[in-house]
VEXTOR-39287 format. One record per residue (C-alpha): residue number from 1; residue in three letters; chain; x negated, y, z. Coordinates in Angstrom, 2 decimals. Each point is the difference from the previous one (the first is absolute). Example, Ala and Ser with C-alpha at 12.3 -4.5 7.8 and 13.67 -1.06 7.14 Angstrom:
! VEXTOR-39287
R;i;aa;ch;px;py;pz
R;1;ALA;A;-12.30;-4.50;7.80
R;2;SER;A;-1.37;3.44;-0.66
***
This chain:
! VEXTOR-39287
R;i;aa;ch;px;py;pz
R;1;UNK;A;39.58;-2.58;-11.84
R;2;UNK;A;-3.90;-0.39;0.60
R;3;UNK;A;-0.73;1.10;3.54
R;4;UNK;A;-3.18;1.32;1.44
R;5;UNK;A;0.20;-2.56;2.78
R;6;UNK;A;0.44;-3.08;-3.00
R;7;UNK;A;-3.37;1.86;-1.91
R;8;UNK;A;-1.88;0.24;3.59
R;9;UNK;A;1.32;-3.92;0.68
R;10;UNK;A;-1.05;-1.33;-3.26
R;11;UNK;A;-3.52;2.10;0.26
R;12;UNK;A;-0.65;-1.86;3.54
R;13;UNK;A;0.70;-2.98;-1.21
R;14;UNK;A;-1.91;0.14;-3.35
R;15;UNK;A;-2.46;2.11;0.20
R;16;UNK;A;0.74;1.63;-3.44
R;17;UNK;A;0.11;3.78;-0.50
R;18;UNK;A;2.79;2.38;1.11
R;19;UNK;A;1.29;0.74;-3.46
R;20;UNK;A;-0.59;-3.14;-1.13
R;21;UNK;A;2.32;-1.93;2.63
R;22;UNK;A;2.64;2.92;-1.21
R;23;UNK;A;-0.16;-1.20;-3.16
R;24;UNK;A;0.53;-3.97;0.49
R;25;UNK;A;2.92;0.83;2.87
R;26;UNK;A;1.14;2.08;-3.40
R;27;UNK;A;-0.13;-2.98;-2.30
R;28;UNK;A;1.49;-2.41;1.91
R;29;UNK;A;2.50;2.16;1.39
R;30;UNK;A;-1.09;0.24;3.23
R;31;UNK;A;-0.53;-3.80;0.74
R;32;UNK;A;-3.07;-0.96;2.15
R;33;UNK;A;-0.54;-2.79;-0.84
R;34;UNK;A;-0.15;0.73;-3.88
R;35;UNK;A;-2.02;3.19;0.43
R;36;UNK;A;-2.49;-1.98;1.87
R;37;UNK;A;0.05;-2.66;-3.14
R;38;UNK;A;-0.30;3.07;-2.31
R;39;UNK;A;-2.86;1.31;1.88
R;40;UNK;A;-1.63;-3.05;0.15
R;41;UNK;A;0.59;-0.65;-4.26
R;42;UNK;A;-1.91;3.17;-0.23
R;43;UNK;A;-3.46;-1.03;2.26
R;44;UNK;A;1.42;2.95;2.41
R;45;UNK;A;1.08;-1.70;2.96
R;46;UNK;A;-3.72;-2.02;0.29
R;47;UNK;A;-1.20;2.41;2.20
R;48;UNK;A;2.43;-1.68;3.16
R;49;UNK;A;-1.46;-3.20;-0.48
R;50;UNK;A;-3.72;1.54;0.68
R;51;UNK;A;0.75;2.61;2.83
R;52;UNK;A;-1.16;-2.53;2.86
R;53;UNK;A;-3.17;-0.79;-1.84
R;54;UNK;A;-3.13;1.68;1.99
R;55;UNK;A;-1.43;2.82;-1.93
R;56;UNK;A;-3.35;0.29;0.95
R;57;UNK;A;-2.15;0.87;-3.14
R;58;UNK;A;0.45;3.16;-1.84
R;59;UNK;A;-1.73;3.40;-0.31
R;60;UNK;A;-1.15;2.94;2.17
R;61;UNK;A;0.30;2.81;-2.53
R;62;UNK;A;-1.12;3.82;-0.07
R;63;UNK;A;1.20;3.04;-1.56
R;64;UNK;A;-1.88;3.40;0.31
R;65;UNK;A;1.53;3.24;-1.76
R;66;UNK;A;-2.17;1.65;-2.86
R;67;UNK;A;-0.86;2.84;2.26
R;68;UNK;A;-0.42;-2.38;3.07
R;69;UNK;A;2.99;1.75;2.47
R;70;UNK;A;1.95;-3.50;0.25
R;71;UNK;A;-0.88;-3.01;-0.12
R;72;UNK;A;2.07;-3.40;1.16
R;73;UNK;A;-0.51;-3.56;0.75
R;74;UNK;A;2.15;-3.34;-0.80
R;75;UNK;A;0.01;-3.46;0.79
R;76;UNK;A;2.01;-1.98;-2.01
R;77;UNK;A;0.08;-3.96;0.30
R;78;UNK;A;0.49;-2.72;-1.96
R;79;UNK;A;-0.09;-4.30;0.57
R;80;UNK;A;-3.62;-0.17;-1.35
R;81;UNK;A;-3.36;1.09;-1.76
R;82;UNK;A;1.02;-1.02;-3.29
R;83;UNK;A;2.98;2.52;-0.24
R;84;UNK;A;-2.01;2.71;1.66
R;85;UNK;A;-2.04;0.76;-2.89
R;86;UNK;A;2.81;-0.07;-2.45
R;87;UNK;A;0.56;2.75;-2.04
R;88;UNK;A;3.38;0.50;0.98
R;89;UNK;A;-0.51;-0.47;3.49
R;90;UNK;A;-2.85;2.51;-0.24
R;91;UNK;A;1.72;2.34;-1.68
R;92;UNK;A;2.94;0.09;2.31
R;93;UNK;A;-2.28;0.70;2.64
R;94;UNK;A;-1.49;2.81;-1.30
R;95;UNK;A;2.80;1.37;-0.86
R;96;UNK;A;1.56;-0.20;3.34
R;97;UNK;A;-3.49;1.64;1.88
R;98;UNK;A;0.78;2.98;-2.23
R;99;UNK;A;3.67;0.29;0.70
R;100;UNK;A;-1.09;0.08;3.91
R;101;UNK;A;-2.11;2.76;-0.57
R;102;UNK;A;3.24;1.98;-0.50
R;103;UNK;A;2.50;-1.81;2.29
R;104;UNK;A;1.76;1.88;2.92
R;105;UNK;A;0.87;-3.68;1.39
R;106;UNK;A;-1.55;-0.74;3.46
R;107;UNK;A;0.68;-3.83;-0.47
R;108;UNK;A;-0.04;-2.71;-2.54
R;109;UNK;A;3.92;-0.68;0.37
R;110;UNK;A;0.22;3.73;-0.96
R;111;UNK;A;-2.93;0.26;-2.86
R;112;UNK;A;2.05;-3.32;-1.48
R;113;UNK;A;3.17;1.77;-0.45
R;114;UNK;A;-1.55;2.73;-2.20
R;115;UNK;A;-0.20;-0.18;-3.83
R;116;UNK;A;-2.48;-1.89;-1.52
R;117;UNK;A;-2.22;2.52;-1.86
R;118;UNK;A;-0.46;-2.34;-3.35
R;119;UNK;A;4.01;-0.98;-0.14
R;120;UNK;A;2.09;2.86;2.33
R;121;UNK;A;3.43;-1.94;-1.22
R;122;UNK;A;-1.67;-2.56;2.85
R;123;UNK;A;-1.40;0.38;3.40
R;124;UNK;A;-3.60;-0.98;1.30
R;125;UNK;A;1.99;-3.28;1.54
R;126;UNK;A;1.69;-0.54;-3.37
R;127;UNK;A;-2.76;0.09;-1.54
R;128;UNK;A;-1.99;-1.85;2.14
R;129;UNK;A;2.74;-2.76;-0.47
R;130;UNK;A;-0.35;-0.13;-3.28
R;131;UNK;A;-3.66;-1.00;0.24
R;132;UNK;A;0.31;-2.53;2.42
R;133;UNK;A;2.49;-1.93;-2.87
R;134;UNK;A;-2.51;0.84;-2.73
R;135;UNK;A;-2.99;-0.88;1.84
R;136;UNK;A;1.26;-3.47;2.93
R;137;UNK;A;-1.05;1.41;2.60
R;138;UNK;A;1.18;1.74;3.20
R;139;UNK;A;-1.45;3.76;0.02
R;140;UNK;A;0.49;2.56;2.51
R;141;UNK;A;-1.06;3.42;0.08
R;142;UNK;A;-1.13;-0.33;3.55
R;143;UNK;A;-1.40;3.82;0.99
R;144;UNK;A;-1.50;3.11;-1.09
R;145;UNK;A;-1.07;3.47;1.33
R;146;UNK;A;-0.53;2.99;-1.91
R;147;UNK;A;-2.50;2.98;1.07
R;148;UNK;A;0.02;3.81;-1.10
R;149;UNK;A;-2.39;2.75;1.09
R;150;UNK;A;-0.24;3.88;-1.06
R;151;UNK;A;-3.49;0.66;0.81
R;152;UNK;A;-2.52;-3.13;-0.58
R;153;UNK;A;0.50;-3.36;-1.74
R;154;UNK;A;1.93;-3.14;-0.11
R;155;UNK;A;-2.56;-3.02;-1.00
R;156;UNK;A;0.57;-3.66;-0.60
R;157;UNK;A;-2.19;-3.21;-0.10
R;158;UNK;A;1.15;-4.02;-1.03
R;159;UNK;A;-2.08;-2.73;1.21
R;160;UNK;A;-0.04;-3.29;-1.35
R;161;UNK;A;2.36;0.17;-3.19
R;162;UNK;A;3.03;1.58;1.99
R;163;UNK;A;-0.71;-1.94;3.33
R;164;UNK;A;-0.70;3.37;2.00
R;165;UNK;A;1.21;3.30;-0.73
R;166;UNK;A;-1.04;3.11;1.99
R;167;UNK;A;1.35;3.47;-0.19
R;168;UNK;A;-1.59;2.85;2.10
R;169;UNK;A;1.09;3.59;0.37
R;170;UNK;A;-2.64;2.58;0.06
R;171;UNK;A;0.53;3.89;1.26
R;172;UNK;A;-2.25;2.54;-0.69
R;173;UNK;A;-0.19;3.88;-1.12
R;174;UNK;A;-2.12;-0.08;-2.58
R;175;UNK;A;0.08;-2.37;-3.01
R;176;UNK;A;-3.50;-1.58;-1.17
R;177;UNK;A;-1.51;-3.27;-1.80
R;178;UNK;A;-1.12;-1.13;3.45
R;179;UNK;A;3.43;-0.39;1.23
R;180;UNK;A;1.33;-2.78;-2.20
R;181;UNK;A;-3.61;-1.35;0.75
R;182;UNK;A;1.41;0.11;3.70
R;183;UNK;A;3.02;-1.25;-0.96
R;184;UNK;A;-1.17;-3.10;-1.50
R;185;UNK;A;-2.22;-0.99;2.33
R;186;UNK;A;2.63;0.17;2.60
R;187;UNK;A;1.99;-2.05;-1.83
R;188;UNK;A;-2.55;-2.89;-0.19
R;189;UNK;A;-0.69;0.59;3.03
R;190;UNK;A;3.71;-0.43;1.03
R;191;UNK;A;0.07;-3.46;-2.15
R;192;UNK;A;-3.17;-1.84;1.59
R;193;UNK;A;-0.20;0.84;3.85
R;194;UNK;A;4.03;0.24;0.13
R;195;UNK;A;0.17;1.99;2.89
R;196;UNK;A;3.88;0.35;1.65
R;197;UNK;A;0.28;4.15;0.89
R;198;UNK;A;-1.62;2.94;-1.16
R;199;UNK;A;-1.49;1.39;3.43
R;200;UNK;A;0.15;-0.87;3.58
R;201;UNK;A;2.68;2.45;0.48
R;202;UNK;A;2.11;-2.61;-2.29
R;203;UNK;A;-0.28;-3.42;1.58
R;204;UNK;A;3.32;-1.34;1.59
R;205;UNK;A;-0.26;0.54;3.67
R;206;UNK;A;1.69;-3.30;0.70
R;207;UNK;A;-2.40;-1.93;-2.52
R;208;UNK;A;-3.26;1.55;2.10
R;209;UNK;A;1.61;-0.07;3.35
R;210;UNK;A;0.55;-4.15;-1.06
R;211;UNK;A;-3.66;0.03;-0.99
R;212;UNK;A;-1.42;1.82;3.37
R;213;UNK;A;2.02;-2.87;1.56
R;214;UNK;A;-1.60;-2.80;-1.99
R;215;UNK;A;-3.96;1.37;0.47
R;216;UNK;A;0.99;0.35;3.81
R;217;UNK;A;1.16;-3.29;0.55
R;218;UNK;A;-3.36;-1.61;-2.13
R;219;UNK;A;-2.15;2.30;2.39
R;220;UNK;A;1.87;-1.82;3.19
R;221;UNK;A;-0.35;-3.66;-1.61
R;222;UNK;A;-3.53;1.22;-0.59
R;223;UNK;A;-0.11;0.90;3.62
R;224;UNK;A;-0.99;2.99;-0.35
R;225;UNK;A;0.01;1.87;3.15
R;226;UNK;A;2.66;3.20;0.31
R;227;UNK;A;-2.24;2.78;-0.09
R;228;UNK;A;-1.11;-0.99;-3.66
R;229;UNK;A;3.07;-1.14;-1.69
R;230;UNK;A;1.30;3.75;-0.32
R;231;UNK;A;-3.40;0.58;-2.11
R;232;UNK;A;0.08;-2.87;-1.95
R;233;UNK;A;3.60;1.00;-1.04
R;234;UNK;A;-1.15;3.42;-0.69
R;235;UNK;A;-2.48;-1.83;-2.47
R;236;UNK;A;2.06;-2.29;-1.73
R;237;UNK;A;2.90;2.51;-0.49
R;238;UNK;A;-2.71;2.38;-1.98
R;239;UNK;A;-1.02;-3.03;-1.73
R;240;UNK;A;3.91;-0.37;-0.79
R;241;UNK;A;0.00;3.23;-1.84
R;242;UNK;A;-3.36;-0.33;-1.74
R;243;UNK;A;1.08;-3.20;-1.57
R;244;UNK;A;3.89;1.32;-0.65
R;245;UNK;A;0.01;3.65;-0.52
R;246;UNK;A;-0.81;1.16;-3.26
R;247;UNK;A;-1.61;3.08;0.58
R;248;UNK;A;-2.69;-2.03;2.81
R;249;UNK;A;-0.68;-3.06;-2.02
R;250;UNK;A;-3.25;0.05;-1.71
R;251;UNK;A;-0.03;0.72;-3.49
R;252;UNK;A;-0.52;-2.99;-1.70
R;253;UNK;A;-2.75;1.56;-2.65
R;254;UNK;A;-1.82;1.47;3.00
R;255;UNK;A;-0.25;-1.49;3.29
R;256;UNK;A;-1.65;3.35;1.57
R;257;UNK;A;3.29;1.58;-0.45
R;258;UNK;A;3.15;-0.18;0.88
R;259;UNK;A;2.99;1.04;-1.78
R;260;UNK;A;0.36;3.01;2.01
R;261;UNK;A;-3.30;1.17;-0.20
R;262;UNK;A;-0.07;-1.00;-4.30
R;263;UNK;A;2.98;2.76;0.28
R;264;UNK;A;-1.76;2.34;1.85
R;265;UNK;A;-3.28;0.10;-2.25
R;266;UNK;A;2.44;0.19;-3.60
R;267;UNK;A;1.69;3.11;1.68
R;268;UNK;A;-3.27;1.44;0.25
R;269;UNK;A;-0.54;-0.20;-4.03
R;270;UNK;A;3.11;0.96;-0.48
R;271;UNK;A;0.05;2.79;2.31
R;272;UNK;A;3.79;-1.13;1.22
R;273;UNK;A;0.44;-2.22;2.88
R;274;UNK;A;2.04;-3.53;-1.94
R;275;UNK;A;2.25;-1.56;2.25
R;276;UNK;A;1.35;-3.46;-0.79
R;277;UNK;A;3.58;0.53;0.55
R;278;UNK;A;1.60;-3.67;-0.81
R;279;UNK;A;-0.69;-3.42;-1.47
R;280;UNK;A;1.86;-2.93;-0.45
R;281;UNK;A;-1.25;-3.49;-1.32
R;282;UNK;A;2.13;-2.51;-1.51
R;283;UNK;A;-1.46;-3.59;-0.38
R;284;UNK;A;1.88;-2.62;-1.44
R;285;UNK;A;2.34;-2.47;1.31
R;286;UNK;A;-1.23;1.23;3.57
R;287;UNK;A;2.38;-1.30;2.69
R;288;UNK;A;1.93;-2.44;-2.59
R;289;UNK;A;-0.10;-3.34;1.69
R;290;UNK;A;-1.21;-1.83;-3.47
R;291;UNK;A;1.81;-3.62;-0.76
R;292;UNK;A;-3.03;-2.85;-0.34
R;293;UNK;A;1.18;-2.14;-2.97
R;294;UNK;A;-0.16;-3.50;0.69
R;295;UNK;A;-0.67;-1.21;-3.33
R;296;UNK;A;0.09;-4.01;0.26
R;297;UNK;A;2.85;0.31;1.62
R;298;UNK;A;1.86;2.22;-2.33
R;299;UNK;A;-0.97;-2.77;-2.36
R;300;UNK;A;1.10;-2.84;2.01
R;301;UNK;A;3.51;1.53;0.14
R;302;UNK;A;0.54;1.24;-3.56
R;303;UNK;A;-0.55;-4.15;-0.85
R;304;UNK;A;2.07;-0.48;2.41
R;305;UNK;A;2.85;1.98;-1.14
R;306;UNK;A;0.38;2.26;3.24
***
């Protein structure tokens, strides 16, 4: 008798898809070692061999909703460049950044579980699986968000062939041209200055209190004397914001104005104040410690038989 425990031992150990590991503990009547053998004869069980490779290329994709309500964001990596721009790979990744635009999943271990939208006799980790044999390489679907509004716009904007993806919520009570105008400025906005929270009301306490502490202790070193140091803090935490918060950075195609006061001049036309009411950028491989290949002596051991 196959057990769920021998299909969840043989998947660990693998790598290979759910139903397929059922199927080779099937075929060799429930032997390990020859479902592993039979996985392997069939190009499924190459995906174990690559799961400690570093998976630092890949894509940042977009999906935005015909009538621009929802709108999602993926990054999926692969091993390098080359297999980024494949048309499988590609396609895989779009495919997912759709699917997340109608997930209920508030993590990847949940989204990877769900059926995969192209093949539902296989989840998105099945799937994903299968790829990874097809294509040798190691690929994760690393994150995603997903963004709905009733009254204004979900936009999108990709930077640098899928290096930088940016999706930004818009609210407002009346719909208009000028608001996907908004929208898209926002969004490349969002992908050059980078900025880490939306407003002052949203930085991490701890994170400023840390920085107060930092500009306090330069001011001393400086030797400043006391009565100062409380201003000069003052200054550098509004400088803090200015360079961090979205809505007080300046807007990148105007320095007169900042983001806030951009806002406050399109509500105007539009005759309905637009409030900015999330963003999230994706760039990637961000925070992936990347492996530098030593080439000569990857050489020097291949003729070396190690």
């Amino acid at each position: 008798m196959i057990t769920a425990k021998m299909v969840k031992d043989l998947r660990e150990r693998t790598g290979a898809g759910m139903m397929n590991c059922k199927k080779a503990l099937s075929e060799s009547n429930g032997d390990m070692e020859k479902a592993i053998e039979v996985l392997r004869e069939k190009g499924l069980a190459a995906a174990a061999k690559k799961a400690g490779r570093i998976a630092a290329e890949g894509l940042v994709v977009t999906y935005i909703s015909d009538d621009k309500k929802v709108g999602s964001i993926v990054e999926i990596n692969c091993e390098t460049d080359f297999v980024s721009v494949n048309d499988t790979f590609v396609n895989f990744s779009n495919t997912i950044a759709k699917q997340a635009s109608n997930t209920n999943a508030n993590t990847v271990e949940e989204f990877v579980k769900e059926k995969y939208a192209l093949d539902e006799t296989k989840d998105i980790s099945q799937a994903l699986t299968d790829l990874i044999a097809k294509l040798g390489e190691n690929m994760a679907v690393r994150r995603f968000k997903k963004f709905s509004v009733e009254k204004g716009i979900i936009e999108s904007y990709t930077h640098g062939d899928g290096r930088i993806g940016v999706l930004v919520k818009l609210e407002c009570d009346k719909e208009s041209e000028i608001l996907q105008e908004v929208a898209k400025d926002v969004a490349m906005q969002v992908a050059a200055a980078n900025p880490i929270c939306l407003d002052e009301t949203s930085v991490d306490k701890d994170v400023l209190e840390k920085e107060k502490e930092i500009y306090k202790t330069q001011a001393l070193n400086e030797g400043k004397p006391e009565k100062i140091i409380e201003k000069m803090v003052l200054g550098k935490v509004k400088k803090y914001y200015k360079e961090n918060c979205l809505v007080d950075q300046v807007w990148i195609k105007d320095s007169d104005l900042t983001i806030s006061k951009y806002l406050q001049n399109k509500s105007k036309e539009i005759g309905s104040t637009i409030k900015i009411a999330d963003f999230v950028r994706f760039e990637k491989g961000e925070g992936i410690e990347k492996k530098q290949e030593d080439f000569a002596e990857e050489v020097r051991k291949q003729m070396e038989g190690k």
